[in-house]
N, CA, C and O atoms as a DFTB+ gen file, in Angstrom:
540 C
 N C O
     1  1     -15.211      -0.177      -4.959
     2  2     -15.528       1.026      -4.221
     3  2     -14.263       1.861      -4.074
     4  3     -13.195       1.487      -3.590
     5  1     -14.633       3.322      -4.685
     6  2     -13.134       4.183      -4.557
     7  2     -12.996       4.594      -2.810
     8  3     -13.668       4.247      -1.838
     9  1     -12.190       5.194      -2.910
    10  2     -11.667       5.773      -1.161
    11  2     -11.780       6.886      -1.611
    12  3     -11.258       7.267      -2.658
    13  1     -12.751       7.807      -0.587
    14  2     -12.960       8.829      -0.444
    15  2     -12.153       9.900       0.053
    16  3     -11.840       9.613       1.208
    17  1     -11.598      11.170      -0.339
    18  2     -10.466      12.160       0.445
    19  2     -11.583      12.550       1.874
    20  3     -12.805      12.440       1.973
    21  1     -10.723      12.949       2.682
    22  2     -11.023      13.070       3.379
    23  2     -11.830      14.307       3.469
    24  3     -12.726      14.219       4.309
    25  1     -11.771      15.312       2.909
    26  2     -12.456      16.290       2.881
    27  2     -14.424      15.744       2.172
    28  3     -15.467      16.282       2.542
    29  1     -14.306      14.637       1.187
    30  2     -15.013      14.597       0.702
    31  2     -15.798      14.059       2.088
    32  3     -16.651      14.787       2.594
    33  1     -15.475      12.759       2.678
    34  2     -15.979      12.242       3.810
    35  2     -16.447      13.160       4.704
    36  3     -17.152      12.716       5.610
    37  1     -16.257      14.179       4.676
    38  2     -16.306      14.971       5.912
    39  2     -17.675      15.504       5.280
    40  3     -18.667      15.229       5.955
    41  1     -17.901      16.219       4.100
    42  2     -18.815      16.610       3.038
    43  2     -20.403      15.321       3.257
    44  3     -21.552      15.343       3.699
    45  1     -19.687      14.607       2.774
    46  2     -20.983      13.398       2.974
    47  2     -20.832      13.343       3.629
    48  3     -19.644      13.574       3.399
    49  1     -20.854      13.166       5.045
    50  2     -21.610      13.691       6.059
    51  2     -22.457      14.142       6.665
    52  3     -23.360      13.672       7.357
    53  1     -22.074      15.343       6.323
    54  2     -22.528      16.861       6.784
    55  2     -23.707      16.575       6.101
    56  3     -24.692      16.238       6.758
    57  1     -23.773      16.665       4.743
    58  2     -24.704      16.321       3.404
    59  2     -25.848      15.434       4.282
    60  3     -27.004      15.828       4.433
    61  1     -25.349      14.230       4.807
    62  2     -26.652      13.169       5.147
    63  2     -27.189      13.512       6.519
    64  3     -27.893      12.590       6.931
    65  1     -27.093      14.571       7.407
    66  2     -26.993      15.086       8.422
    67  2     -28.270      16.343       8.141
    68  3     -29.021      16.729       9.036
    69  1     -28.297      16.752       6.990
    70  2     -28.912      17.831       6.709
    71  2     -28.420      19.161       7.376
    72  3     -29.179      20.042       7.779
    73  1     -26.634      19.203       7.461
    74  2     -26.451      20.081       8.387
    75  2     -25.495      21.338       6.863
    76  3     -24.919      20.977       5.836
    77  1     -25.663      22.334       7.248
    78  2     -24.620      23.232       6.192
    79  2     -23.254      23.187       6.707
    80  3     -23.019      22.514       7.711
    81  1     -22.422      23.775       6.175
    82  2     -21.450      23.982       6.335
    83  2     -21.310      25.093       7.882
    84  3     -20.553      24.828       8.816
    85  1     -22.047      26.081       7.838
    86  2     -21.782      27.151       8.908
    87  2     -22.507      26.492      10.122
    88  3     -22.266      26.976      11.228
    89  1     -23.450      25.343      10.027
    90  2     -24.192      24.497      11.210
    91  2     -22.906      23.761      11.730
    92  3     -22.566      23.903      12.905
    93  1     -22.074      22.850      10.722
    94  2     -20.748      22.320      11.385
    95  2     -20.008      23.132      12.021
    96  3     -19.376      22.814      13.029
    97  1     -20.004      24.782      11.268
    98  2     -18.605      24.959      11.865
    99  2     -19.013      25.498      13.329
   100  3     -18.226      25.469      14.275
   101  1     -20.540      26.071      13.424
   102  2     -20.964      26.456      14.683
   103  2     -20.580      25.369      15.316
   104  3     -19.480      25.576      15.829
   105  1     -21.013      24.199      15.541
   106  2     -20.675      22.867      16.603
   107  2     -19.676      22.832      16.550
   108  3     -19.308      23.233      17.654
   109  1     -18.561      22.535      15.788
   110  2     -17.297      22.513      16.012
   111  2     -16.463      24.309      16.659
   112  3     -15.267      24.442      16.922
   113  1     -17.146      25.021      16.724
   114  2     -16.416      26.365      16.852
   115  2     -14.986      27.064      16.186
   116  3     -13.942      27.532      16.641
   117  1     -15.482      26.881      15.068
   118  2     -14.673      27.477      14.002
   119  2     -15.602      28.006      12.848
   120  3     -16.832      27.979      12.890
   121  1     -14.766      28.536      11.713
   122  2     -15.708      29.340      10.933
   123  2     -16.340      28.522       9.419
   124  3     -15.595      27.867       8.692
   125  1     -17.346      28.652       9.232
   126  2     -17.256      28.369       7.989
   127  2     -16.128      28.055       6.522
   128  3     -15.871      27.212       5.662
   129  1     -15.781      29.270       6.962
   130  2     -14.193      28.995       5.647
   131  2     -13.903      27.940       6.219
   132  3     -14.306      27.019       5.508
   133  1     -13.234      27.416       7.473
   134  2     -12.543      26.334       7.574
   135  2     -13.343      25.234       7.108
   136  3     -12.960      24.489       6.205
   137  1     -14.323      25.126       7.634
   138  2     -15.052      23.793       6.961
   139  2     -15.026      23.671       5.954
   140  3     -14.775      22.552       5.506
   141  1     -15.289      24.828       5.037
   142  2     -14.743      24.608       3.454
   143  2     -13.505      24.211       2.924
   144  3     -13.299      23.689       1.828
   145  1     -12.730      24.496       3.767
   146  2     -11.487      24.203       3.159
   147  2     -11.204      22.711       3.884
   148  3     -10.674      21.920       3.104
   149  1     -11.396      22.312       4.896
   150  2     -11.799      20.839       4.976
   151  2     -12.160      19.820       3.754
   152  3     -11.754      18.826       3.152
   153  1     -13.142      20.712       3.816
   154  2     -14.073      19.770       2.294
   155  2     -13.307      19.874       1.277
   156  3     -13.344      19.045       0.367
   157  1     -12.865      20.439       1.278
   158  2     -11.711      20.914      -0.366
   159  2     -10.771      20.330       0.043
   160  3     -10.235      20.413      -1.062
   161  1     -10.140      19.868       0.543
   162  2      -8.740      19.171       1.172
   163  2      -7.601      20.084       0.777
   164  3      -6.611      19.732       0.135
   165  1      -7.858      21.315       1.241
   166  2      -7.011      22.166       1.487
   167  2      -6.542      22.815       2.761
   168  3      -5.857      23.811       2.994
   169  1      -7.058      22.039       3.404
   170  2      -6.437      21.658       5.088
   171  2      -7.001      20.686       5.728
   172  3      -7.436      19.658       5.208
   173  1      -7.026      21.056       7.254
   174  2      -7.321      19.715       8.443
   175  2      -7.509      20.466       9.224
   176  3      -7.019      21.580       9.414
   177  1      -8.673      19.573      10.047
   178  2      -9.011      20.357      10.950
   179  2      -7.945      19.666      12.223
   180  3      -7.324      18.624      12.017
   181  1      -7.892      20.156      13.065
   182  2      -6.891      20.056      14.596
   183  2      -7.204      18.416      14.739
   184  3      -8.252      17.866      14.403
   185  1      -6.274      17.915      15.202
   186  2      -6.309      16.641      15.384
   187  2      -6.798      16.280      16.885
   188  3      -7.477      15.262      17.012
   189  1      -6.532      16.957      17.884
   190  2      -7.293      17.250      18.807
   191  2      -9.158      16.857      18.832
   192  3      -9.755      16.034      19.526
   193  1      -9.733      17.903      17.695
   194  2     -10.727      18.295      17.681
   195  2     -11.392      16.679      16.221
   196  3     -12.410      16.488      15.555
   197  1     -10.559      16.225      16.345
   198  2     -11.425      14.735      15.663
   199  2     -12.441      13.479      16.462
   200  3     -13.158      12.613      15.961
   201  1     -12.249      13.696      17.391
   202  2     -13.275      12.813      18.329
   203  2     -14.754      13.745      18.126
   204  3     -15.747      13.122      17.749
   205  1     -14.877      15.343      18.401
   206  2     -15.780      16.279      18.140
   207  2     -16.294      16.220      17.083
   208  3     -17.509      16.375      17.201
   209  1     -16.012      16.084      16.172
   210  2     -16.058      16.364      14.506
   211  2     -16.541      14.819      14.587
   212  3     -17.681      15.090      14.209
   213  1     -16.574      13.872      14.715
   214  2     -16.905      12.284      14.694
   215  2     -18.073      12.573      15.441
   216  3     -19.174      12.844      14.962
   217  1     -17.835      12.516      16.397
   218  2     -19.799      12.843      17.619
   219  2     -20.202      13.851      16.632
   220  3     -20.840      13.159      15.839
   221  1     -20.220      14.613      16.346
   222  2     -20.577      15.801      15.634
   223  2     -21.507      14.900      13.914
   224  3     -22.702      14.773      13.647
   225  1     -20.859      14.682      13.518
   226  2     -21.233      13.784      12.326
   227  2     -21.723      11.986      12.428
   228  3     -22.236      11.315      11.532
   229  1     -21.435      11.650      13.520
   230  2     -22.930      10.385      14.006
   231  2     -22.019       9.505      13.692
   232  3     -22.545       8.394      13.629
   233  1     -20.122       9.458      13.307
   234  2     -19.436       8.442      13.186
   235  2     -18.679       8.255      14.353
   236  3     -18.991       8.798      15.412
   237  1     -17.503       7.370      14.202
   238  2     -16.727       6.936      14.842
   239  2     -15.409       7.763      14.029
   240  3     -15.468       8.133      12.857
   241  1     -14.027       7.984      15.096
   242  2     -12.828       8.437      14.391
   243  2     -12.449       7.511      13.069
   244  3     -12.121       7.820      11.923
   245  1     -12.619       6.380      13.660
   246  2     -11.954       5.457      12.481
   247  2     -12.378       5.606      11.266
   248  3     -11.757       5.789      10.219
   249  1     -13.680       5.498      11.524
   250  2     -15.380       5.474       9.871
   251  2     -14.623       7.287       9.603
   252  3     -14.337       7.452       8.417
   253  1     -14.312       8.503      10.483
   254  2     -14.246       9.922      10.148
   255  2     -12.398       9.354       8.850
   256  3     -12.401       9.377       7.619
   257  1     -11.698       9.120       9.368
   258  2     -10.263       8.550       8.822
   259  2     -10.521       7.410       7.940
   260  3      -9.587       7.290       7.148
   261  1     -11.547       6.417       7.756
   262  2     -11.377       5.494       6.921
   263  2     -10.469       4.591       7.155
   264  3      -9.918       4.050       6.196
   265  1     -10.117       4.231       8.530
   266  2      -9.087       3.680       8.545
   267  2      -9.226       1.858       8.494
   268  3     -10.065       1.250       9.158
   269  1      -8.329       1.262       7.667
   270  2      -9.006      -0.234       7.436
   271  2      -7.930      -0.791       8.121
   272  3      -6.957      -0.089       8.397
   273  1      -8.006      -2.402       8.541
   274  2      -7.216      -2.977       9.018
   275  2      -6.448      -3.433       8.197
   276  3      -6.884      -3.611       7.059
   277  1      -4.968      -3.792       8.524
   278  2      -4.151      -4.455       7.429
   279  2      -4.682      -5.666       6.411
   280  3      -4.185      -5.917       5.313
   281  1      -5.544      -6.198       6.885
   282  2      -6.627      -7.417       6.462
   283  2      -7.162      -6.854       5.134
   284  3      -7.168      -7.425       4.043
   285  1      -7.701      -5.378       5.497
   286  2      -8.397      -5.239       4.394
   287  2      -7.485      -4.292       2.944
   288  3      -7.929      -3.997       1.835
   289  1      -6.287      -4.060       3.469
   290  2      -6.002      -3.100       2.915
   291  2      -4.610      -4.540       1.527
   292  3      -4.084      -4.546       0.414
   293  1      -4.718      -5.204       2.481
   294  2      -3.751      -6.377       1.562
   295  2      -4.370      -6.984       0.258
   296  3      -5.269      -7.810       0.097
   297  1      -3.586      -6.297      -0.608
   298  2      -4.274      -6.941      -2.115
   299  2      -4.713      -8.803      -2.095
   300  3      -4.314      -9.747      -1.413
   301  1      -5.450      -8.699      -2.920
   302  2      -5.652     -10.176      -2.724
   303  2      -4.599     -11.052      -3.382
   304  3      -4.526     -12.168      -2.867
   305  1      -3.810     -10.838      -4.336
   306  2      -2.753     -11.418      -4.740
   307  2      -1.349     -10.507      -4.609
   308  3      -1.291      -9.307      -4.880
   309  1      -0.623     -11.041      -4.301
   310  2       0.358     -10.456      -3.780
   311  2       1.415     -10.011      -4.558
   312  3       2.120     -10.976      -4.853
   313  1       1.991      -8.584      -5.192
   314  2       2.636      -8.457      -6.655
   315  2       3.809      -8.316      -6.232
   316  3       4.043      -7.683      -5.202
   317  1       5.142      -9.130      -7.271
   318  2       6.229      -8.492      -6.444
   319  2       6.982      -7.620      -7.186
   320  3       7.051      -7.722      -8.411
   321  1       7.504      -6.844      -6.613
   322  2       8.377      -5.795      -6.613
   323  2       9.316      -5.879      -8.413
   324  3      10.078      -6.774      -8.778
   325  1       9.097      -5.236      -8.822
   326  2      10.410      -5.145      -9.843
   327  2      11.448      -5.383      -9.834
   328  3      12.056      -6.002     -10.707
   329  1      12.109      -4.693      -8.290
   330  2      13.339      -5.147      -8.328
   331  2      13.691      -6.345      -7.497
   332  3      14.813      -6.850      -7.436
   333  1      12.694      -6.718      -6.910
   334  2      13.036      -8.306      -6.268
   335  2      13.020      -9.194      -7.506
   336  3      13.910     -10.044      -7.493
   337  1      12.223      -9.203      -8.572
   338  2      12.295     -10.246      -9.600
   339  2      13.626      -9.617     -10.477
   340  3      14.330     -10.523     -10.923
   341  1      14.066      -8.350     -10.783
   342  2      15.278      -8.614     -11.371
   343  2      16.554      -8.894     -10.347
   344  3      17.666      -9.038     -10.856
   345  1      16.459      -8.942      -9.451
   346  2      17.465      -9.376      -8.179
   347  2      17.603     -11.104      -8.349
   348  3      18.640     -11.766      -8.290
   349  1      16.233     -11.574      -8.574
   350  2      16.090     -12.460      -8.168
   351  2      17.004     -13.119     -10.026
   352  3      17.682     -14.145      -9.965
   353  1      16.878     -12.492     -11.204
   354  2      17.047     -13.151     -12.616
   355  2      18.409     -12.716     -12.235
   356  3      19.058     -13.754     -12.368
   357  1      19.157     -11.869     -11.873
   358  2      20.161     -11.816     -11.760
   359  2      20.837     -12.886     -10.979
   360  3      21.765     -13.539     -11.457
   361  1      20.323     -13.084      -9.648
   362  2      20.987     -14.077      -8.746
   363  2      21.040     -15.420     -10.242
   364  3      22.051     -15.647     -10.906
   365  1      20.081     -15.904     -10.381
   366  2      20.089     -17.094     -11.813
   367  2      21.122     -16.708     -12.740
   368  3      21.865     -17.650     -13.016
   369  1      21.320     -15.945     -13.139
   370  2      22.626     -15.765     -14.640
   371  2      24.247     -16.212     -13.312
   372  3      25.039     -17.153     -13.331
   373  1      24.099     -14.916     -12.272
   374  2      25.065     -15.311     -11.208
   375  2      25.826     -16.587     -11.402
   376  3      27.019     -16.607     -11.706
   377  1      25.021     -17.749     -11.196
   378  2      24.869     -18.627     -11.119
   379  2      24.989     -19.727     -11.652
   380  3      25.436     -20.785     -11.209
   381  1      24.539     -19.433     -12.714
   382  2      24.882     -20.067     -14.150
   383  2      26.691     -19.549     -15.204
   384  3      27.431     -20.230     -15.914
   385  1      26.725     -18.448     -14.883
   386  2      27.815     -18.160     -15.192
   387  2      28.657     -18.536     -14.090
   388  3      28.994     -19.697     -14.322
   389  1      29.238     -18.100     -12.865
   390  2      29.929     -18.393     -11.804
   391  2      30.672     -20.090     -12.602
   392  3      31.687     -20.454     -13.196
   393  1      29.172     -20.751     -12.028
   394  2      29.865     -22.236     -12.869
   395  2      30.154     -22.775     -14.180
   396  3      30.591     -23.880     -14.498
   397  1      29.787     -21.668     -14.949
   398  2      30.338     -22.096     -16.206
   399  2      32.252     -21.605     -16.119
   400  3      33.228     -22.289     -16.427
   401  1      32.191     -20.348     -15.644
   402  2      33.761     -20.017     -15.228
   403  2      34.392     -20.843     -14.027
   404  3      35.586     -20.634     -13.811
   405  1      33.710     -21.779     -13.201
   406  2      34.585     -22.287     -12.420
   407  2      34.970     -23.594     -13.206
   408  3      36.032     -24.180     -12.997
   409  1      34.001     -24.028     -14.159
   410  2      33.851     -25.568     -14.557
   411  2      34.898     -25.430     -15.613
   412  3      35.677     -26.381     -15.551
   413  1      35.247     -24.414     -16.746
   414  2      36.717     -23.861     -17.029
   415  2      37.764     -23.940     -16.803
   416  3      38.693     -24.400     -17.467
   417  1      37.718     -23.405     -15.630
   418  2      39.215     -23.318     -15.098
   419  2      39.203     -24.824     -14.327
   420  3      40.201     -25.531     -14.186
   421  1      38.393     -25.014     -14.052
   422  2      38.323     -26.462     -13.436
   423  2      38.507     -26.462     -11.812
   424  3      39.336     -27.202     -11.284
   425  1      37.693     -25.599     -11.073
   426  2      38.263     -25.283      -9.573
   427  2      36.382     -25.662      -9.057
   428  3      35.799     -25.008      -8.192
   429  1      35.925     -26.503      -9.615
   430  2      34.685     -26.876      -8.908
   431  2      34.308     -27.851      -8.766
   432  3      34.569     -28.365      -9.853
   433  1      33.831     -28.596      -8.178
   434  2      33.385     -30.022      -7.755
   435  2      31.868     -29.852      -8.479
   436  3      31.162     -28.844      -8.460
   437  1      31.579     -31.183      -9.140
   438  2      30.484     -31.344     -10.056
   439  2      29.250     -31.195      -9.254
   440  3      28.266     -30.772      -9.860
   441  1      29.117     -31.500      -7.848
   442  2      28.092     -30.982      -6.570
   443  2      28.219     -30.004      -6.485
   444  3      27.316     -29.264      -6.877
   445  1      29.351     -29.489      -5.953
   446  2      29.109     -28.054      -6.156
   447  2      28.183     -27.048      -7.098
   448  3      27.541     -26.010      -6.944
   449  1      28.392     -27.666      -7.809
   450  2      27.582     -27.050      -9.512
   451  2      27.251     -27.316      -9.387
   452  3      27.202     -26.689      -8.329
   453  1      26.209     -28.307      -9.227
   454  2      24.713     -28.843      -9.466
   455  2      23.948     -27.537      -8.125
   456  3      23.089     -26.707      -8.420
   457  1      24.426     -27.673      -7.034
   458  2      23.981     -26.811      -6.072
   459  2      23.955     -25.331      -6.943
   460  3      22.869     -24.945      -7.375
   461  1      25.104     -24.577      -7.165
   462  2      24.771     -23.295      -7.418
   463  2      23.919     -23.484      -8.894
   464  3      23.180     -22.522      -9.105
   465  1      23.894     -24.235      -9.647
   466  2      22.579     -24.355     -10.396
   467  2      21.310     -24.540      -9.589
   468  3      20.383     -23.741      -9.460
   469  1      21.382     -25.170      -9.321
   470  2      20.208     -25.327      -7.957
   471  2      19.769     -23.936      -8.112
   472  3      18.958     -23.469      -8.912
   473  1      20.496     -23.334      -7.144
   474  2      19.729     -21.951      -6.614
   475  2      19.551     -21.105      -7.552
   476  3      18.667     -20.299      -7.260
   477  1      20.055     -20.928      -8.648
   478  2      20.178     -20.364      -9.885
   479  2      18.711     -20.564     -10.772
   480  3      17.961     -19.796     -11.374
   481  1      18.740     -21.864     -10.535
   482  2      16.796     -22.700     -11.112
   483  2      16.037     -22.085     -10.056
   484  3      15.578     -21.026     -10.482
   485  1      15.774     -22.254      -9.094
   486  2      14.742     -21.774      -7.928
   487  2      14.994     -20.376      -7.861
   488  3      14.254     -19.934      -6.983
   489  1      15.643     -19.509      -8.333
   490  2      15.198     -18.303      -8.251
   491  2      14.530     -18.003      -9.719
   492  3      13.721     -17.079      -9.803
   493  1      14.849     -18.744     -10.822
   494  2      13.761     -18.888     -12.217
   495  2      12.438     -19.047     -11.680
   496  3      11.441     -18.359     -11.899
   497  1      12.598     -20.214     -10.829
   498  2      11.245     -21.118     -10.769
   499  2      10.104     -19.672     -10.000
   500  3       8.913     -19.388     -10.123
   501  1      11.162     -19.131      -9.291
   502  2       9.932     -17.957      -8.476
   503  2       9.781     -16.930      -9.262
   504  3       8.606     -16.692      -8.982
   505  1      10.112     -15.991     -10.172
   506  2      10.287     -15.395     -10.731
   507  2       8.822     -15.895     -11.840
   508  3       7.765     -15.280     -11.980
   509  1       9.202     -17.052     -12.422
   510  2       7.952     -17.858     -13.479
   511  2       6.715     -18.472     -12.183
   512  3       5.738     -19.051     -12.659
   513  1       6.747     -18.399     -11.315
   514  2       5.480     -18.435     -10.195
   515  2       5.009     -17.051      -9.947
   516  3       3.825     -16.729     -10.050
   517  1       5.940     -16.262      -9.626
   518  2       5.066     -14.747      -9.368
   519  2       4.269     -14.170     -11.401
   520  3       3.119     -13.968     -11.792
   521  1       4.983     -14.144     -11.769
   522  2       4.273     -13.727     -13.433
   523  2       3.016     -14.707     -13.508
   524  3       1.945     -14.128     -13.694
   525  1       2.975     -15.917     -13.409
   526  2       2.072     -16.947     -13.518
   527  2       0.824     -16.264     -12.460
   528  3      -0.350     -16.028     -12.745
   529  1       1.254     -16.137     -11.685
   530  2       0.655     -15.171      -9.915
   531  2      -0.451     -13.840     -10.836
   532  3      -1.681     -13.890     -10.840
   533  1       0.228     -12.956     -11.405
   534  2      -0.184     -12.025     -12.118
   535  2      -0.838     -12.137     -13.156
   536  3      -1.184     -11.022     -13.545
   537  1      -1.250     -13.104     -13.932
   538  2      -1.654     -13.427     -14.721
   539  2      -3.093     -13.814     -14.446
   540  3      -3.797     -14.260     -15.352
């Protein structure tokens, strides 16, 4: 189901109401043009005057706004970001290089390295869980 502009919502409405455009704008007390241009989403009506415009059309503000709860508005799988997964392949090379240049010069303890490999793998491992995720 697409999401409706708001002008359109306002349109279906009116539409299932059997009311015209110049019947709204009489109840609301404004002119016709405006309601048109409502419907066209080439303006808004007063924010004030949205509780009116809701009684007026047999909804609620929320059902007039469409407004969903975070519940509904959260994709069902969760995508991440571009630059968190190249943040994240970067932290891994980091990592992998760091200890290949410390293990060189020889200024690292073999734990040590295994750790910053460590974190170097687990940011792979999430990186190959979110793509797997998307898939």
């Amino acid at each position: 189901m697409t999401k409706q502009s708001f002008g359109s919502t306002i349109a279906a409405l009116r539409k299932e109401k059997g009311m015209t455009q110049l019947d709204l704008a009489r109840k609301m007390g404004v002119t016709d043009k405006a309601v048109s241009k409502w419907e066209r989403d080439l303006s808004f009506p007063d924010v004030a005057s949205l509780p009116k415009l809701a009684e007026v059309l047999g909804v609620s503000v929320d059902e007039l706004l469409e407004v969903k709860t975070a519940a509904q508005e959260q994709p069902k799988h969760f995508k991440v970001p571009a630059l968190v997964e190249l943040v994240l392949k970067a932290v891994a090379l980091a990592m992998g290089v760091g200890v290949t240049a410390l293990a060189i010069m020889d200024e690292v303890e073999p734990r040590d390295a295994f750790c910053l490999l460590g974190i170097g793998l687990a940011c792979l491992a999430l990186v190959q869980l979110a793509q797997s995720d998307e898939d």
